[in-house]
N, C-alpha and C positions, 0 to 999 in steps of 0.2 A: 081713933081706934087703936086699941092696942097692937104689937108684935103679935102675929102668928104662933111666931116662934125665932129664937135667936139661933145661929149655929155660930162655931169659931171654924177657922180651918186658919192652916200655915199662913201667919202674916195678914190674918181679913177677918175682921165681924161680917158675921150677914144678916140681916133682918130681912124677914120675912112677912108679908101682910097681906091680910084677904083679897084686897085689888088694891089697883092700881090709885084709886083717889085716895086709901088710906092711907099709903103708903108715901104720896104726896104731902096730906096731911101734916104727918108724923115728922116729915124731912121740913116744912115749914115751922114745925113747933121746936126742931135744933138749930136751926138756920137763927130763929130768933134770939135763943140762947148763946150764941155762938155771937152775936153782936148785942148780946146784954153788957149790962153796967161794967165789968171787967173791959170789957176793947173800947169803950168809950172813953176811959180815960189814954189811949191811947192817940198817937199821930194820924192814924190809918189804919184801914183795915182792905189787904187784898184779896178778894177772891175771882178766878178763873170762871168761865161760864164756859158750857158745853153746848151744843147744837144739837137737835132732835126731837122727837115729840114729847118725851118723858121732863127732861131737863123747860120744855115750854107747861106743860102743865105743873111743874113748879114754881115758876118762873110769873105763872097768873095768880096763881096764890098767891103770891108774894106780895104784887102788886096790888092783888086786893085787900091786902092785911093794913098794908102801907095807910090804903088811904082807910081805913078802917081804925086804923089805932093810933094815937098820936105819939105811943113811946119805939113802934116799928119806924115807923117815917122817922122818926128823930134818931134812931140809929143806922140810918144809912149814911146820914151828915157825913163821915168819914172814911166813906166804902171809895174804893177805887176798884174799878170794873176791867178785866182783863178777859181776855178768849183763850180756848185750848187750843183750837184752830179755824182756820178759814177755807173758804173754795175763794179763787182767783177768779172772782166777781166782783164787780160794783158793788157798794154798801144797799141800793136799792134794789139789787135782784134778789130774784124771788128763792133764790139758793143760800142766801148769804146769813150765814149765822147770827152778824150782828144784825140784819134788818129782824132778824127773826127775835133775839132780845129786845131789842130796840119796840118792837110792837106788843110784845107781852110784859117787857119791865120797865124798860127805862124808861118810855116817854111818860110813866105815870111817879117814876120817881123824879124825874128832871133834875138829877145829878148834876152840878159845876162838868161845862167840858173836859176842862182836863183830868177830871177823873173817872171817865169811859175811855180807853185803851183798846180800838179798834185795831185788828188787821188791814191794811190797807189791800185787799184783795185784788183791786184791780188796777196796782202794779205789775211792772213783771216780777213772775216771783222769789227772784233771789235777791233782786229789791225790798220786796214786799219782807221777807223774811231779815234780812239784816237791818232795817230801819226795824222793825218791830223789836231786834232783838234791843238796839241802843238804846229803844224808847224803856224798854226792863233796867237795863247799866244805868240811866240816868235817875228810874226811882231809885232802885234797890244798891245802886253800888255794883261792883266786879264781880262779887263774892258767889252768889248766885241768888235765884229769883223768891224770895220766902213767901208763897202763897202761905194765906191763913187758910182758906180752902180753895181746892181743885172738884170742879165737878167732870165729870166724865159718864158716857154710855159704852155701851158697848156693841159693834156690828156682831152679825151673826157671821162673820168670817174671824170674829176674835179678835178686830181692831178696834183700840180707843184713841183719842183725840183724832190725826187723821196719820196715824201710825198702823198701818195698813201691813199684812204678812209679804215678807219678800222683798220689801222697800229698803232703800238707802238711809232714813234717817233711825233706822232701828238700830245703825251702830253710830250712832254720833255720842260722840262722850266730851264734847266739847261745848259748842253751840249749845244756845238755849234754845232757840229756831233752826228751823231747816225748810227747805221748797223741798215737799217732797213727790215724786214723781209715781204715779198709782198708774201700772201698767194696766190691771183691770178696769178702771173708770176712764182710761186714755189723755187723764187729766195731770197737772200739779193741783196739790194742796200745800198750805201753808200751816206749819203744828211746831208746839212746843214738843222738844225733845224727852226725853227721860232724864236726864241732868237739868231740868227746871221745873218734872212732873213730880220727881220724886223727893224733892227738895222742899216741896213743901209742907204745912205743917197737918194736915189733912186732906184727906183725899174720899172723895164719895164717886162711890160707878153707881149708874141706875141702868135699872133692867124691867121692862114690861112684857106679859103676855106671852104666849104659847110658842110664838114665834123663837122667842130667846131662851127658853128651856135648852135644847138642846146643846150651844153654845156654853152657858151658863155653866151644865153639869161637866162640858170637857177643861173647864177652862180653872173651875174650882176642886171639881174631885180626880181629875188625871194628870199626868206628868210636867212637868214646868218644862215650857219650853218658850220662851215669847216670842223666837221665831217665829212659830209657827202660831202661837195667840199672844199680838203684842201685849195684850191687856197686862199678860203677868207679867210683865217687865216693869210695872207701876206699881211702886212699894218706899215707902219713907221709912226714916229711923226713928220718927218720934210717936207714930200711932199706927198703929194697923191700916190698914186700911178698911172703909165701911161700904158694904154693898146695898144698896136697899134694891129688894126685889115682892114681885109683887106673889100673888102664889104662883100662878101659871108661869112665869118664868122661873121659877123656883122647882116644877114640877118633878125634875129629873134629877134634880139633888141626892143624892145616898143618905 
């Protein structure tokens, strides 16, 4: 199904779409393009996985394409699987981002293990966050982390990966990872920082339903502030960044 409607705003494409499956749809027919004949002549190709329902209903499409098409499956051959971030969980809890890929993608693409790049969540987490980060230095080199895509959501308190308002890793300019400590969930979380979000070479936020309207319109049509909505603190040098949303999170857009 077609765009809605496109909008531009400072630094962001948005795309806009009648619901929420189209809107999937449409993110699966770039995702494909996006590991067409051009990155196959390459080494590898990295992309970041996001956690939540929007990024899982991608995430199935995916998989169902996979085994549906024999030139989708044959371009994951060189996909290496990273996260944005983790909860300080076992990989089999029922919170845990990667079991959440893991049951809607991976175990239908059966990727080589070493290229699923888990958080080990149920380290402790500063553990957990500097062994993730080395395991990035050892693909990529010092330099910093070059996703080819970042996927991300957005909460309705205006944070993406687990880059929460009010947190400690929202000033990191160092660290690729951080343990970051979310006084409102009582929890750490484990997230790539902004020095490895924005360093890559695209970046997609998804946004579903009624619920994220509100958020949506403060975060795209009012003041920059990432304090206070990390989300706009996620911005590369090489592309815009792309939002797909669907109408109803769209609703309150100007």
């Amino acid at each position: 199904m077609p765009e809605r409607r496109a909008l531009l705003r400072d630094g962001a494409v948005i795309s806009v779409f009648e619901n929420s499956a189209a809107m999937v749809e449409a993110a699966a027919d770039e995702f494909a393009a996006l590991l067409g004949p051009p990155a196959r002549e390459r080494t590898s190709v990295s992309i970041a996985l996001a956690g939540g329902t929007t990024p899982a209903e991608l995430y199935r499409e995916l998989a169902k394409r996979s085994i549906d098409r024999d030139d989708e499956r044959a371009a994951w051959r060189r996909v290496h699987i990273w996260f944005g971030d983790e909860r300080c969980v076992a990989p089999e809890h029922a919170d845990s981002n990667y079991r959440m890929a893991r049951e809607a993608l991976l175990d239908t693409l059966q990727l080589p293990a070493p290229q699923v790049h888990r958080i080990r969540g149920e380290l402790a987490p500063d553990v957990a966050a500097r062994d993730y980060a080395q395991e990035l230095r050892n693909h990529f080199g010092d330099k910093s982390p070059h996703f080819d895509l970042v996927l991300l959501g957005i909460g309705e308190d205006g944070h993406t990966a687990s880059l929460f308002p009010g947190t400690s890793a929202l000033h990191e300019r160092g660290e690729w990872v951080a343990a970051n400590w979310v006084a409102k969930l009582g929890a750490q979380r484990i997230t790539l920082t902004y020095p490895a979000l924005c360093a890559a070479a695209e970046v997609w936020i998804f946004a579903a339903g009624a619920r994220k309207a509100e958020i949506v319109a403060a975060v795209l049509d009012g003041p920059t502030d990432a304090g206070v909505y990390p989300v706009q603190g996620v911005r590369t040098n090489t592309a815009p960044v792309r939002w797909w949303l669907d109408a109803a999170a769209a609703a309150k857009l100007a």
